[in-house]
C-alpha positions in Angstrom: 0.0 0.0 0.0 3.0 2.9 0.7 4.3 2.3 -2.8 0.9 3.0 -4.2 0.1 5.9 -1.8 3.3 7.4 -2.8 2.7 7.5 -6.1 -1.3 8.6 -5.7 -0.2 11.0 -3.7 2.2 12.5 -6.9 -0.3 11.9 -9.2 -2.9 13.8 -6.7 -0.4 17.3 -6.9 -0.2 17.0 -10.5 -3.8 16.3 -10.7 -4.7 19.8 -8.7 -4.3 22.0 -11.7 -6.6 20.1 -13.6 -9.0 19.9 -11.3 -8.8 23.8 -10.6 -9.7 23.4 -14.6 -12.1 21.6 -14.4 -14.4 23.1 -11.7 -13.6 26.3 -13.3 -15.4 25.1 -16.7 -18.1 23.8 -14.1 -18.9 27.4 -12.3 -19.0 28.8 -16.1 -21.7 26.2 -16.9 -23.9 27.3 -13.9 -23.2 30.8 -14.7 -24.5 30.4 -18.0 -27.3 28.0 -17.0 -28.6 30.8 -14.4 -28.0 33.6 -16.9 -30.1 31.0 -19.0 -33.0 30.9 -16.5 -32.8 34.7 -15.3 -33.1 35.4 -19.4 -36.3 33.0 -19.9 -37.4 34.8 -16.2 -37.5 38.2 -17.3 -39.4 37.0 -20.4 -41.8 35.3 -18.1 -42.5 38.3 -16.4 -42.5 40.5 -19.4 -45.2 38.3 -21.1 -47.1 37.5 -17.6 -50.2 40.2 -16.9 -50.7 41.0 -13.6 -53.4 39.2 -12.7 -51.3 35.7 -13.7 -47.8 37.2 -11.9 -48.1 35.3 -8.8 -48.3 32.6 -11.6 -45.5 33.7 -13.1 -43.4 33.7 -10.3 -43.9 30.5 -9.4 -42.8 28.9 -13.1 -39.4 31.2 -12.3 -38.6 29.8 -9.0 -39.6 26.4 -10.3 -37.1 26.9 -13.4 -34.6 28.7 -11.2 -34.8 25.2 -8.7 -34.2 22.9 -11.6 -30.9 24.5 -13.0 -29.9 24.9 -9.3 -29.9 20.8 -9.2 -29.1 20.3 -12.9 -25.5 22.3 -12.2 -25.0 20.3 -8.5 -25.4 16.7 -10.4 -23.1 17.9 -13.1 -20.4 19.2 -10.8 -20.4 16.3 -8.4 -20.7 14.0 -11.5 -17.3 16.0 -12.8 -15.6 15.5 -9.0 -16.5 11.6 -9.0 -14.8 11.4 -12.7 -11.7 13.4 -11.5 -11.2 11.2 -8.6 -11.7 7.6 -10.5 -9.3 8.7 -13.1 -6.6 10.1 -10.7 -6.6 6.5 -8.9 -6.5 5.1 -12.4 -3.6 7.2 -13.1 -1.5 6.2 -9.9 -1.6 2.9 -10.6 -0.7 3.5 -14.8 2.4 5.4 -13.2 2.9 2.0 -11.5 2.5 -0.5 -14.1 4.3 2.0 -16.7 7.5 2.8 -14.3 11.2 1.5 -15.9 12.1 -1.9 -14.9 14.5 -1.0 -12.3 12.2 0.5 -10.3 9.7 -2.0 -10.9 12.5 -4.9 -9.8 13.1 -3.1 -7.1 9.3 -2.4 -5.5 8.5 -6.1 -6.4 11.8 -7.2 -4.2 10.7 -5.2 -1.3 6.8 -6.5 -1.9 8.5 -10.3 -1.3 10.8 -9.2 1.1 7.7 -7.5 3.4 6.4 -11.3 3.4 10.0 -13.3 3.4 10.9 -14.8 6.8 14.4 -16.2 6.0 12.7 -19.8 5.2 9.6 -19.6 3.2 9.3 -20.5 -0.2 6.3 -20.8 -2.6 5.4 -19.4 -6.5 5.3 -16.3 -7.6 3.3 -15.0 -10.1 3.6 -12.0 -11.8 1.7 -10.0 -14.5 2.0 -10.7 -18.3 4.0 -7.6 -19.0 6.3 -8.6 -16.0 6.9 -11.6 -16.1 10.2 -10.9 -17.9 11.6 -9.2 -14.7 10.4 -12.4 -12.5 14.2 -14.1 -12.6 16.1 -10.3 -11.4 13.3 -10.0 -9.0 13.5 -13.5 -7.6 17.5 -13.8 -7.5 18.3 -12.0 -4.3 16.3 -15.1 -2.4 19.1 -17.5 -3.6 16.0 -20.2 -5.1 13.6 -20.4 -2.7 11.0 -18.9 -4.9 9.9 -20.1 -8.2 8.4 -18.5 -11.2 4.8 -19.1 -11.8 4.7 -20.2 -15.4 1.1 -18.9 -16.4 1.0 -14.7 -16.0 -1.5 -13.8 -13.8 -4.6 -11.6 -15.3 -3.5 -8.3 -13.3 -2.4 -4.9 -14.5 0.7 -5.2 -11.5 2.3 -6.2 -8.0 2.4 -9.9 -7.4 0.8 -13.0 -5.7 2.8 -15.3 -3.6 1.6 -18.6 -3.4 2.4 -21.1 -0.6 0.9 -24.4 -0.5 -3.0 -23.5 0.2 -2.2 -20.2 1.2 -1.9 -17.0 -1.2 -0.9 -13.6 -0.2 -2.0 -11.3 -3.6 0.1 -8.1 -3.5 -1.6 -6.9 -6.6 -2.4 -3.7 -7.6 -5.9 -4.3 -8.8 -6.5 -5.7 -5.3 -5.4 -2.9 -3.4 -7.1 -0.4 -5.0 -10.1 -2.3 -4.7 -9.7 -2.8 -1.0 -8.8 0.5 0.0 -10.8 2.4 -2.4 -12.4 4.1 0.1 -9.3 5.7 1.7 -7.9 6.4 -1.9 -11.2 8.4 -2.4 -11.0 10.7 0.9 -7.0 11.1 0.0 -8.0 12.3 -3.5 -11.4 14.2 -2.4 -9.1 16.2 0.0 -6.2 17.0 -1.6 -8.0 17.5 -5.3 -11.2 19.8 -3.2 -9.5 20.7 0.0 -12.7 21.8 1.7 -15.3 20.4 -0.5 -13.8 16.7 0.0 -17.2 15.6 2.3 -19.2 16.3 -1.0 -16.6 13.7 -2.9 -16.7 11.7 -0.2 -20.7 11.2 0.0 -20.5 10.7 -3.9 -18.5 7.4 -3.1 -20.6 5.9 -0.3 
């Protein structure tokens, strides 16, 4: 989980500027969409008679209600699309990083669950699998390659006998989605993160 959070938490910083972007193009959408409603408003009232105003107010608070909601579902729409493809882009950086760095983070994955004695199969992903004999040398043959390439975008799983420990990235994410959502709520909306976070639940 650190090497991913690490790198979220990069990707997060980049991310900022875009999302200042973003919800910039969001708060000129509901300008325009209120400009939109004052506009067809003023007609209302221009066409209403007085005897139908009351009337007439009432379709312009009505109209005035719905662009209110229309621009809230779009923006938190916008925030929930920011935040799924800044997690998708943490683990991209992951999956795409040279080989020595990748050798290295899958060395210190094994070594987090290595007790000296254990040995077991490891299998890796299809575009890694080519790193498996530089990643497994520094164990002196205790661990074997997994033949087959595992179905995952990165990380490893380390199998044991009847026991499997999967240090995959897919798996991670999914498991601690929800803290990967407050970490990129706060740090992409800073005060507005409770809206992100509600948007997630």
């Amino acid at each position: 989980m650190d090497g991913l959070q690490a790198i979220l938490e990069r990707i997060l910083e980049e991310g900022r500027q875009q999302a200042d972007q973003i919800l910039e193009r969001t708060r000129e959408r509901t300008e325009s969409q209120w400009q939109t409603v004052r506009d067809q408003g003023r007609q209302m009232m221009e066409d209403a008679k007085i005897e139908t105003s009351d009337a007439s107010r009432g379709r312009l608070n009505r109209a005035r209600s719905l662009a209110s909601m229309e621009s809230r579902k779009s923006d938190l729409q916008i925030r929930q699309d920011l935040i799924d493809q800044v997690i998708e882009q943490a683990v991209e950086r992951l999956t795409g990083a040279n080989e020595p760095e990748r050798i290295a983070r899958y060395i210190e994955m094994l070594k987090t669950l290595d007790d000296g004695r254990m040995t077991g199969t490891v299998c890796f992903s299809e575009t890694d699998q080519a790193l498996a004999p530089q990643v497994l040398a520094p164990f002196g043959g205790r661990f074997s390659i997994d033949e087959k390439a595992g179905s995952f975008s990165g990380g490893l799983i380390l199998r044991r006998g009847l026991i499997e420990d999967n240090l995959t990235y897919d798996l991670t994410v999914r498991n601690h989605r929800a803290q990967l959502v407050r970490t990129a709520a706060r740090v992409l909306f800073e005060s507005d993160a409770p809206l992100a976070e509600e948007s997630k639940a």
